[in-house]
Residue, then its C-alpha position, 0 to 999 in steps of 0.5 A: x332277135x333277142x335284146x343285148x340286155x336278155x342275152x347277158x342275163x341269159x349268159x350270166x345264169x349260165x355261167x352261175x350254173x357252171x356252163x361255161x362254154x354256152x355263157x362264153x359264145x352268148x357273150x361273144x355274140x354279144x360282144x359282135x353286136x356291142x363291141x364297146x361293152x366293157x361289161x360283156x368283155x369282161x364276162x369274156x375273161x371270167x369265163x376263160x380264166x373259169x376254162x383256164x385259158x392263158x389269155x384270159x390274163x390277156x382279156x382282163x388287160x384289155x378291158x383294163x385299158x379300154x376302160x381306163x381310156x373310156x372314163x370307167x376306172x373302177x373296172x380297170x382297178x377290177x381288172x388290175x386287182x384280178x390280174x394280180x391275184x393270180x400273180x400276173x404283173x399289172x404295174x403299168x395299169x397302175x401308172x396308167x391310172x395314176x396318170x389319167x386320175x390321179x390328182x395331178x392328172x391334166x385330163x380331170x374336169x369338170x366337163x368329164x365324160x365316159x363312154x356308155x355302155x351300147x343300149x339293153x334293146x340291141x339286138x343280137x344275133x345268137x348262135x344255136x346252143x345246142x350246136x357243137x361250139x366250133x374247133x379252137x373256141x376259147x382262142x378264137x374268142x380271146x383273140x376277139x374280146x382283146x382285140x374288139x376296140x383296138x380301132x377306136x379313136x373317139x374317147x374323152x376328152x377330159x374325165x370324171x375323177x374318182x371320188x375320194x381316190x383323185x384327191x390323194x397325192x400320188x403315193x397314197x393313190x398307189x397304196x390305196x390301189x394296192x390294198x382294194x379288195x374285189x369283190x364280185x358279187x351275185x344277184x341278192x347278196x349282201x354286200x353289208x348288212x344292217x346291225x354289223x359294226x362297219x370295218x370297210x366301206x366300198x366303191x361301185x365298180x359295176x353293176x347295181x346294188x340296192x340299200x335299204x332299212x328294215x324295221x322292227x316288224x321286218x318291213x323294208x323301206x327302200x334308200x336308194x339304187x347305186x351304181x357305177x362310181x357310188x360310194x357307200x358303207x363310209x358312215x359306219x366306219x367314220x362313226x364306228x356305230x353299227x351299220x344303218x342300212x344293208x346294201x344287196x346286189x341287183x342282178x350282178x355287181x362288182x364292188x372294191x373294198x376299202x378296209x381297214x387296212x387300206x386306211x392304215x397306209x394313209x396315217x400320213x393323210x387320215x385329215x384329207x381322206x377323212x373330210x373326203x369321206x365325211x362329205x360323202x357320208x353327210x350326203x348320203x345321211x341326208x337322202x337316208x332322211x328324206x326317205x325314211x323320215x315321216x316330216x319330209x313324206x309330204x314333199x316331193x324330191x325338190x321340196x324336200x331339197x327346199x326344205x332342207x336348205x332352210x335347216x342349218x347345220x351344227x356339229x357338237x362336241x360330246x358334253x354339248x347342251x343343245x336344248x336346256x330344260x326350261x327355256x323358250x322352244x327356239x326350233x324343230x332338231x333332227x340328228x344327222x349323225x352322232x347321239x344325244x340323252x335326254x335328261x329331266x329335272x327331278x328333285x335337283x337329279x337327273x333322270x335320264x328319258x331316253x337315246x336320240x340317234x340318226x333321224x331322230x326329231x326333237x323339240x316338238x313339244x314346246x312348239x305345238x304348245x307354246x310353252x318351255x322345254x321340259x328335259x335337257x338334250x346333252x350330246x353324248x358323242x361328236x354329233x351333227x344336228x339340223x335345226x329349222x328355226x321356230x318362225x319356218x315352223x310355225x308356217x310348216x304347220x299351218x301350211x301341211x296339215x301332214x306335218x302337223x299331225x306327224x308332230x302331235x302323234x310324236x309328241x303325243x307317244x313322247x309325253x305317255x312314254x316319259x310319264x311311264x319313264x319318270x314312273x320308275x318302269x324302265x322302256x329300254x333304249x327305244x324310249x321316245x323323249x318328250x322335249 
């Protein structure tokens, strides 16, 4: 017999080609040998509501439920949010959410839990599609999927709450809810897309989503796989910089949009939510960095979370001196959010070197070569800066040959492309900096 995982991928291109009624008894079948998949339940009501069949509003209701009940709340608010949509009353989804994560819900902790999904390998009995599908199929099928967990009694005892969301009082909660954009996307499309100004970012209801960086050349480097419950698309919004990443989908995914709009309803708690996000956004700017940046390649995923923590953290006011021409090298700087100029001293003027952006490494120069800074690096914009002092440096260099020559090779390009600069040829703002 084919595996649960085959029989939803099967479904899914079925219902993207527009059979329904094969999509809908590959996924009753599917719901007989995996009763407690919210995934394949919820395929179910789309393919009603695609039939125009009443009860879908009742299947979309129950899945609701279930998962509010079963620790995966994201696919509740999918649900709610398509319920109302087509203009069907879901209040009490909305108090039921409230209730179980909102941030006075007695049922949050740490030791929260969820109900998995049954494994891709079960095995499933599939009907013969080339067969005529029995009389009163679309009812018989609802009747099924709303009624699949109506006997189950072993749910979580304390729940996972919902980042960002269960930290908002009661009223914001609600506001929030009631501005969340479904969007319910296919394999290989893009949720955002690298270079866009960010004016939203988004919850991961379900489904896999991918993000990744490309270069100049058109070569794509990997971020990170999200799925249920991340959080992404924050840090262009906060630094109303353009996007650093695209993000597509995987197979299939259902993703809630938080959107400028959204964010109005809160001017009353902007503080709250925007620290909320800014401690999601330094996380994930960190993992960005470990990913793509050449200095952490040589270390494994531990390493470079060791390495890290011997990097302080300082945020900087835009006007901030953080290296001055001339003085002794004190350390290795990497931007983590935020932008930097790089100035040099020329007959008492300023010449301005280049830009310094997310990634960014300076400070280099002085290091390798024992002498003193030669440019001053001036926060241009509210910017948060790593800094390794000079003594781990020092060890870095002489322990990871790797390092080393990363570091040459940068400091190297940086003193040919300052020397071009201070020539008078503009390089445009891709300039490398030597400090």
């Amino acid at each position: 017999m084919p595996a649960l995982g085959e029989v939803k991928v099967h479904a899914a291109r079925l219902l993207a080609q527009g059979n329904v009624v094969p999509a809908l008894r590959l996924y009753d079948a599917a719901l007989a040998a995996a009763p407690l998949d919210h995934e394949v339940r919820l395929k179910i009501a789309d393919c009603l509501a695609a039939m125009n069949e009443p009860a879908a509003a009742d299947v979309y209701r129950a899945v609701a439920w279930y998962a509010i009940k079963a620790g995966h709340p994201l696919t509740a608010i999918v649900c709610q949010r398509i319920l109302e949509a087509r203009n069907v009353d879901a209040s009490e989804l909305t108090s039921a959410l409230v209730a179980h994560y909102g941030c006075e819900s007695d049922m949050l902790g740490k030791m929260g839990a969820r109900i998995n999904a049954p494994a891709a390998t079960t095995e499933v009995a599939v009907p013969d599609l080339r067969t005529a599908p029995p009389a009163e199929l679309a009812p018989t099928i609802a009747r099924r999927a709303i009624s699949a967990t109506d006997k189950f009694t072993q749910w979580p005892e304390a729940l996972h709450a919902i980042p960002l969301l269960s930290s908002m009082s009661e009223a914001a909660f609600r506001r929030v809810l009631a501005t969340l954009v479904a969007r319910r996307l296919p394999d290989a499309e893009f949720a955002i897309r690298e270079g866009e100004p960010g004016q939203s970012f988004f919850f991961v209801a379900g489904g896999e989503v991918r993000v990744f960086a490309t270069d100049g050349l058109g070569r794509q480097t990997e971020l990170a796989r999200l799925h249920e419950n991340a959080v992404f698309g924050e840090m262009a919004l906060l630094s109303a910089q353009p996007r650093s990443a695209s993000v597509a989908v995987v197979g299939e995914a259902d993703l809630l949009e938080v959107g400028r709009a959204s964010l109005a309803t809160l001017a009353d708690e902007l503080s709250a939510v925007g620290e909320a996000l800014h401690v999601f956004t330094r996380e994930r700017l960190l993992n960005n960095l470990m990913a793509t940046q050449p200095l952490f390649r040589p270390f494994n995923r531990q390493q470079q979370r060791d390495l890290l923590r011997r990097f302080t953290s300082h945020d900087v006011a835009a006007g901030t001196v953080i290296i001055a021409e001339g003085e002794e090298g004190r350390g290795l700087f990497v931007v983590l959010t935020g932008e930097a100029e790089a100035t040099r001293d020329e007959s008492g003027m300023p010449v301005t070197l280049g830009s310094l952006r997310t990634g960014d490494v300076f400070g280099e120069m002085a290091l390798l070569q024992g002498s003193t800074t030669t440019a001053t690096v001036t926060a241009t914009r509210q910017s948060t800066v790593l800094y390794l002092a000079v003594e781990y440096v020092a060890r870095l260099v002489a322990n990871f040959p790797e390092i080393k020559r990363y570091l040459e090779a940068l400091a190297e390009d940086r003193e040919t492309d300052n020397q071009l600069t201070m020539g008078g040829e503009d390089l445009g703002e891709d300039v490398q900096i030597l400090i």
